[in-house]
Every structure is written in structure tokens, then in C-alpha cells.
N, C-alpha and C positions, 0 to 999 in steps of 0.2 A: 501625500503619497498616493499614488495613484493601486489601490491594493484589489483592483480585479484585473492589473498587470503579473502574471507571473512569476516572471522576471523580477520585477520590482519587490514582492515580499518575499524569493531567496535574497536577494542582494540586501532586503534589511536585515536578516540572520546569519547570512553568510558573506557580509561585505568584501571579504579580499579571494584573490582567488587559489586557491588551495587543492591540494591532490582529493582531500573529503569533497569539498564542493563539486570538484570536476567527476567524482563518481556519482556522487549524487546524481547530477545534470545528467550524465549518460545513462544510468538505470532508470531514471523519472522519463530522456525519452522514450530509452526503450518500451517501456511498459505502457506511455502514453499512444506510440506506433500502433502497438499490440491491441491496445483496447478499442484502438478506433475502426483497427484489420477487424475485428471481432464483429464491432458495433454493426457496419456494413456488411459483412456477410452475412452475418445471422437477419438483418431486417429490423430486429426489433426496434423499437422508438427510444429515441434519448435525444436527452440534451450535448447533443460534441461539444460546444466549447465548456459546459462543466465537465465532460470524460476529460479531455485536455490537460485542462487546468488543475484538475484532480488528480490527476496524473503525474504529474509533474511538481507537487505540492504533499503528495502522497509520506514520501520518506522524510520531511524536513526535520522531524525530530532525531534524527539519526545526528544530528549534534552533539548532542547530551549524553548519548549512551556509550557504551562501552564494549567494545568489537574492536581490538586490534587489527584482526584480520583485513579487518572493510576500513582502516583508516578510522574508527572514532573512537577518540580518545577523554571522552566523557566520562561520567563516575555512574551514570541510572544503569540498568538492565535493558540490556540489547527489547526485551519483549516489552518497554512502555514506550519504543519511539513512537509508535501509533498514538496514545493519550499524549505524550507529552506533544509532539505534532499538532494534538487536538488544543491543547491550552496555550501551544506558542501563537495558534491563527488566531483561537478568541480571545487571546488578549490583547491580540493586533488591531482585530478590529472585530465587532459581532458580526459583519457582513460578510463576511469568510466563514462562517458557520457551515454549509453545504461541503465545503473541501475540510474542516473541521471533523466532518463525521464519517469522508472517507478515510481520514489518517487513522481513526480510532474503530475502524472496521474493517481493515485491505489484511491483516496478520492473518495467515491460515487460508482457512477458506471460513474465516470471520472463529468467534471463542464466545461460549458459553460460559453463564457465572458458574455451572455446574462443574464443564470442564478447568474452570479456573478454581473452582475451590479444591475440587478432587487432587489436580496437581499441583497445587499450592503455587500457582504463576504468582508473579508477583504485580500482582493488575489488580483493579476493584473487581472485587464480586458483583460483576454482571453482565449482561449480554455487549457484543460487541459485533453482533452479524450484520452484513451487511441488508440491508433492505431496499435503496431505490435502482435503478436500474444503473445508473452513472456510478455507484457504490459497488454492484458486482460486478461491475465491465474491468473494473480497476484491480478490485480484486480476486478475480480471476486474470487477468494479463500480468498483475505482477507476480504470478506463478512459474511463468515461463523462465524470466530470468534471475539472477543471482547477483548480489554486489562483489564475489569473490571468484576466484577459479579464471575461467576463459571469458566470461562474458557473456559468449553465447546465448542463444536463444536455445532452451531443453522441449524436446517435443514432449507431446501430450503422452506419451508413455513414461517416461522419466518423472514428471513432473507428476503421473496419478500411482507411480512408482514412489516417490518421496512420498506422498500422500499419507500412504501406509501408515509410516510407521506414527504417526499423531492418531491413530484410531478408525475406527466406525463410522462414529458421526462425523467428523472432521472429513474425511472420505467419500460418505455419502453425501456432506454439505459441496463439497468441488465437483461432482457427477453432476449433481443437479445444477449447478451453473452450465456446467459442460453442455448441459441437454439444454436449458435455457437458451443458451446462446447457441444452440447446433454445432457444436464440436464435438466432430467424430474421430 
């Protein structure tokens, strides 16, 4: 298996083709568009074909969970597709580790153990921010869009609008991506 094709490790989890997989596939590219529109504007350095690939590898766990709305008919909680994401790549393979840590870091504008213990999420107790730069391109751009509703792309007002209501820090952790990356 050829697994720094991306293609190739959905099609090992998502082998047939399905209304789930076809939403997947359109939100992974939207948000991979998005990160890469970002990446180039702003200047800053990254690796593209990790945003990419991270991109598009982002939601895989969205299998398992449980979201009628969005097509998954899975039994976990919609808020560990990111970990479960993370232990479907490294069990695939440990060389997919890099897109492993953006699945388990793109939620939010990334989750503290603090915020996870205070709201009793149902996630391990502990950090889950994102940190390289290919990690906040991602998650930051899957902000914009949603897997439910119109599809669309929500501008930067809507989207530091939703913001809100998750807090302070959650709030001020997406400004500072916003500023990082030069979006005004």
C-alpha cells in the first residue's frame, strides 16, 4: 500500500463509495483549498504537500462517530473523531504519524486538558493544540467550513462568531492563528 498516497489510505477505511465518504472527500477538499489559499497569502513557510495531505486525512475518523446529521453512523462521540483519526493512521502505519497529529489537533482551534477536564469532553486529559505550522494551516481552514447546512464557505466574521460561544481561550487561541496567518 502505497500510504503517503492519500487516496490510497481513505480507500483503505472507506473502501466503497458512500454518501459519508463523498462528504468527507468534499470537506477534506474544501478545507485543504482553504489552507493552502492561507498558506500563500500569508507567506509563511510550510510544508504544501503535508497541508495537503493533512488536509484531506484530517476528518477520517468521522467513521466511528456518531453525527446523524453529517451521515456517521458510528457508536463514539462526534468530539474523538480527531483521536480516533489519530490511532486509525498509526495503526496503519507509524509513517503517517505527521497527519496523525493533525487529526488529533484540527477540533476547535485545538483543546486543552484543562478545557477537557472542566467540560468533562469525553477525550483524554490533555493538550491537543495544535503546534507545527502544517497543524494550524489546517486547523484554522477547517473553520471555515461545516459538514452540514449549505456547504459553503462562512467568512471570518461568522466563523470568530461561532467562536464565542466555546470561550476565551478557544477565542483567543483562533485570533492568534488569524494574526499568524494574516487574516483580517
Amino acid at each position: 500500500m502505497d500510504i503517503q498516497n492519500f487516496d490510497t489510505v481513505i480507500a483503505h477505511f472507506y473502501p466503497e463509495e458512500t454518501p459519508l465518504k463523498r462528504l468527507l472527500l468534499r470537506h477534506s477538499e474544501q478545507v485543504r483549498e482553504k489552507a493552502l489559499e492561507i498558506a500563500k497569502l500569508s507567506g509563511v513557510e510550510t510544508d504544501l504537500n503535508i497541508v495537503a495531505t493533512g488536509a484531506m486525512l484530517h476528518d477520517i475518523g468521522i467513521l466511528y462517530c456518531h453525527a446523524p446529521k453529517i451521515l456517521c453512523t458510528g457508536t463514539e462521540h462526534y468530539l474523538r473523531h480527531g483521536i480516533i483519526g489519530a490511532q486509525m493512521l498509526r495503526d496503519l502505519d507509524p509513517a503517517l504519524e505527521v497527519y496523525a497529529r493533525i487529526c488529533e489537533r484540527h477540533t476547535g482551534s485545538g483543546l486543552t486538558a484543562h478545557e477537557i477536564r472542566l467540560q468533562q469532553l469525553p477525550l483524554p486529559e490533555q493538550d491537543f493544540l495544535p503546534e507545527t505550522t502544517e497543524e494550524k494551516l489546517i486547523c484554522l481552514a477547517d473553520k471555515f467550513f461545516s459538514k452540514s447546512g449549505d456547504l459553503k464557505e462562512k467568512s471570518l466574521e461568522t466563523v470568530r462568531h461561532s467562536m464565542v460561544k466555546f470561550g476565551v481561550e478557544p477565542l483567543a487561541r483562533f485570533d492568534a492563528l488569524c494574526e499568524e496567518f494574516k487574516l483580517k
